[in-house]
N, C-alpha and C positions, 0 to 999 in steps of 0.2 A: 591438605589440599594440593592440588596438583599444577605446576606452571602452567599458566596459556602459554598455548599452541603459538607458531607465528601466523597464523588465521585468526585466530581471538585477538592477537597485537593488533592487526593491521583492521581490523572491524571497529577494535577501542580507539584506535587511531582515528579511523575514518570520523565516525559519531563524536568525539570530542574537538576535532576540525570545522564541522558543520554545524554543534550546538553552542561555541561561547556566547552565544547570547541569540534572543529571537533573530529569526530570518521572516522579517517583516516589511510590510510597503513601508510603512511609516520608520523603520528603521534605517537611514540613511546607507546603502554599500552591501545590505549585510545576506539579500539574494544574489545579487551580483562577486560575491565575495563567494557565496555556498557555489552557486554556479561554475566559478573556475575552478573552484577545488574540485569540483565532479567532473568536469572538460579535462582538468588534469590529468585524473586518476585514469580514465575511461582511456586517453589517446595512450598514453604510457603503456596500456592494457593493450594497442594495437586498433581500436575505435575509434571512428570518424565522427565529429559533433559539431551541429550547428543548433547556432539560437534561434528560436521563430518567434518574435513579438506578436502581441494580437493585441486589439483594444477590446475595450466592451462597454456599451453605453450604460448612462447615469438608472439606477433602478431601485429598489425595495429588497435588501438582502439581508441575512443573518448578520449578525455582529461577527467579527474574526477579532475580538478584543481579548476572550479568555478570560473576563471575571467567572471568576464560580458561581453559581447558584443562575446563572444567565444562560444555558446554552441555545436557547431560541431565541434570545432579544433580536428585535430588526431596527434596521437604520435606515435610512437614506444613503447610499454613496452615490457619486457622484462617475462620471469617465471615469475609466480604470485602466491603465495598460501593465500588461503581465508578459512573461517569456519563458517559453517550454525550451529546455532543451533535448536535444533529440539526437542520437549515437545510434550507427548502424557500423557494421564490420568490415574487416580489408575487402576493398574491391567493390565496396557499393557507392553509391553516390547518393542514398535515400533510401527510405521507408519504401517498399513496394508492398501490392496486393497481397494478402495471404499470410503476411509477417506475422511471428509472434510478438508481440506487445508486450514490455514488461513496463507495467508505468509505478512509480511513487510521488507523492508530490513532497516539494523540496520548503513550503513555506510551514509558519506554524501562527498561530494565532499572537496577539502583541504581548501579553504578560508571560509567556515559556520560551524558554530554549529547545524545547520539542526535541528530547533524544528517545522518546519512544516513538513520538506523533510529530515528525514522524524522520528521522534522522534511523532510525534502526532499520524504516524499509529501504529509503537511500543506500545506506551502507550495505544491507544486502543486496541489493540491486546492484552497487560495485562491485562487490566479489562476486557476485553469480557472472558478471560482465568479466573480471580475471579469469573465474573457471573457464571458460568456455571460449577464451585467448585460442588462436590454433588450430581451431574444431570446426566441419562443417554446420554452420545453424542459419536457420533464419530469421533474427531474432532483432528487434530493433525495442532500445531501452529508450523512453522517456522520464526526465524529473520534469513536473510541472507546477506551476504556479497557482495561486489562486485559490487552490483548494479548501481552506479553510473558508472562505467567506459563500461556497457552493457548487467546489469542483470547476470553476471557471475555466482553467486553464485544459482540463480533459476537455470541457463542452467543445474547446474551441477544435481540441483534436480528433477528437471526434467525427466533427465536422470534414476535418480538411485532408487528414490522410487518405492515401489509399485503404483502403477498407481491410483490415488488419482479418486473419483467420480466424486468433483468439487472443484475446489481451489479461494479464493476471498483473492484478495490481497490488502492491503490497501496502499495508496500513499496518502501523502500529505492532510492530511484528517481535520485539525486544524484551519484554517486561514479561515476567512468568512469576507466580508465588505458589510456591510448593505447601505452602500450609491449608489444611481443610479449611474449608469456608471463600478460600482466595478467589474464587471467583461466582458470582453473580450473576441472575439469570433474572431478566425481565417477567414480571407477571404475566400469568397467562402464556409461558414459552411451552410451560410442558403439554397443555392441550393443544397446542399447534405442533411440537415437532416431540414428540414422547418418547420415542427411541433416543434422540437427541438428551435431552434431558435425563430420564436414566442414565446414559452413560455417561454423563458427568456427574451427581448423583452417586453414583456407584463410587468413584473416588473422591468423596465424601466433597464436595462440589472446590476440586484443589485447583487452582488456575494454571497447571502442569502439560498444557499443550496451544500449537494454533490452531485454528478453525480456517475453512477452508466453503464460503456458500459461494456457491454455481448455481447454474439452470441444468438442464437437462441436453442441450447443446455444447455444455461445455463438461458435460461429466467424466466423461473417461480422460482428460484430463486432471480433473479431481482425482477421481482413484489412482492413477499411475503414480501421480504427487503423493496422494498422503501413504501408499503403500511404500515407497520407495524412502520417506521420509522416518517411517515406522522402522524400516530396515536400518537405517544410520541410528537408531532410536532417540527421534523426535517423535512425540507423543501428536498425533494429526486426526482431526476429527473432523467431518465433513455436514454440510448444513445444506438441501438442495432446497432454494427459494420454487415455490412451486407457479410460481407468476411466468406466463407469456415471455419471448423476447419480443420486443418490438415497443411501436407507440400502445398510446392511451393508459402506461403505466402511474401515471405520474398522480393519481389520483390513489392509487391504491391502498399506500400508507395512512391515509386518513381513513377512509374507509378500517384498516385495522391499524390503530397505531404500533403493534409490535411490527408489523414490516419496516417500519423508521428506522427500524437497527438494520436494517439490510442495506441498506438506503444514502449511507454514510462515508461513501469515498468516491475515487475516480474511476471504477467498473462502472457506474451507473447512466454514463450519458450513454455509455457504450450498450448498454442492456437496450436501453431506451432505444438505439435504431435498430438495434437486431442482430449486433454483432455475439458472437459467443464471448464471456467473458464469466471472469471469477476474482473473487477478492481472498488474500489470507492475511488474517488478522489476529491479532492478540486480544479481542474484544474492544481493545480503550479503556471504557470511563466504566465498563463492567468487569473489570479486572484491576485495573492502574489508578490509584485513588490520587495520583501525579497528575493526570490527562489534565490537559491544558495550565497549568499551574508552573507557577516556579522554581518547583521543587522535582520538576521531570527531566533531569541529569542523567548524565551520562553514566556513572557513577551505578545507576539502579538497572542496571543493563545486565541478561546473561549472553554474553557474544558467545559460550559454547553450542548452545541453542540457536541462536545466530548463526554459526558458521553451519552447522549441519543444513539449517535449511536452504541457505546458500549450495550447498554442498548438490542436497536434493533437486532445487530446483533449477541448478545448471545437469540435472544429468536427464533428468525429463523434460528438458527444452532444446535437449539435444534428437530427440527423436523426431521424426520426418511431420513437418503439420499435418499435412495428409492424415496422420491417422488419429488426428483429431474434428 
């Protein structure tokens, strides 16, 4: 086997920095703790970072606890306040209209240390913020909060930025199994997306790439990414959600519950008003039998895989928004 790279060090560095233990409310320091170490990394990198607190009143929400066998439970909580932070490049002062968005969220549910879920899309999100140290972009990174208990902290971003171009959020992006069978396809996937399906299928269903689901608004983004991804050779496969952007989504996933798997990070407030946006993912809990558990270490990470897509998706976020 071959030494990492100093792109794999500093990836393994990052994700064992962010994951000694949950990054939870209920964990005293330990967001505020993840938070400097990405303010760190990011200004060192030549990025400007500020924190934006938001509250969010008392409601009916998911559990963000992470027993297993529970992933729907709902609770009552109470007030919430949560902090995104937010990094734009030399010479800006903010987020303006048109940005590319790269968001991950930086919390994890209370029983994980979350170095898939999500410490590996952080970590790439930093080094995609390295790569691109220097270079004309337009490109504003958010880590946000919340998102375990229901993407909270995107709703709020959503909401209050300028109205981003197109946002690509990264989820769960670290965990690969090369062995057939590694990865898992919800019932009922292959009558909905069958080309999809075959081709995973085809390599005997091995969990040997990331997935990349868009709209149709954000597709030629999709292909530039996974073509460009394919070329560094990261194995990129693409998922087009065939739903609207816009409202009145929100119902939809009941209506079919396999859209619920689309449904599952911080692109989705963003789908909901209409902005272009796309998630890339390692699937989660259909691939990572670690997702949300204590046993989702740092340790079970491919950072070469990591670095490439890093790699990829600072060089296709270097290209003009406009031609997306």
């Amino acid at each position: 086997m071959s030494e990492p790279s100093t792109q794999q060090t500093r990836l393994a560095y990052d994700v064992a920095a962010l994951c000694a233990g949950p990054r939870h409310r209920a964990v005293p320091g330990s967001l505020e703790a993840a938070r400097r170490y990405c303010a760190g990394e990011l200004e060192r990198a030549g990025w400007r970072c500020t924190e934006h607190p938001f509250t969010v009143a008392s409601a009916v929400r998911m559990s963000d606890a992470g027993r297993p066998g529970t992933p729907l439970a709902l609770h009552w909580t109470g007030r919430l306040q949560g902090v995104n932070l937010i990094a734009v490049g030399p010479g800006r002062t903010g987020p303006q209209l048109g940005d590319l968005l790269v968001v991950a969220h930086l919390d994890t549910v209370r029983q994980s240390p979350g170095a898939d879920d999500n410490a590996s899309g952080v970590a790439a999100a930093l080094e995609t913020a390295r790569l691109l140290a220097g270079s004309e972009h337009r490109v504003t990174i958010a880590f946000v909060d919340l998102e375990e208990i229901g993407y909270l902290g995107s709703r709020h971003l959503a909401r209050t930025l300028p109205r981003p171009g197109l946002v690509v959020c990264l989820e769960s992006v670290g965990f690969f199994d090369d062995a057939p069978g590694g990865q898992r396809l919800p019932a009922g996937f292959g009558l909905v997306f069958p080309d999809l399906a075959r081709e995973i299928r085809a390599e005997e269903e091995r969990g040997n790439f990331l997935l990349v689901i868009h709209r149709s608004t954000s597709a030629e983004f999709a292909h530039r990414w996974t073509g460009t991804a394919a070329a560094l050779g990261l194995r990129a496969l693409q998922l087009r959600d065939p739903r609207w952007n816009g409202r009145g989504q929100a119902i939809t996933h009941w209506v079919n519950p396999l859209l619920m798997d689309l449904d599952r990070s911080d692109h989705v407030p963003f789908w909901r008003r209409g902005v272009p946006a796309l998630v890339i993912t390692g699937t989660a809990p259909l691939r990572n039998r670690r997702y949300h558990r204590a046993d989702d270490t740092a340790d079970t990470l491919d950072y070469r895989r990591l670095g490439v897509l890093a790699d990829s998706l600072a060089s296709t976020l270097r290209a003009a928004p406009s031609a997306f």
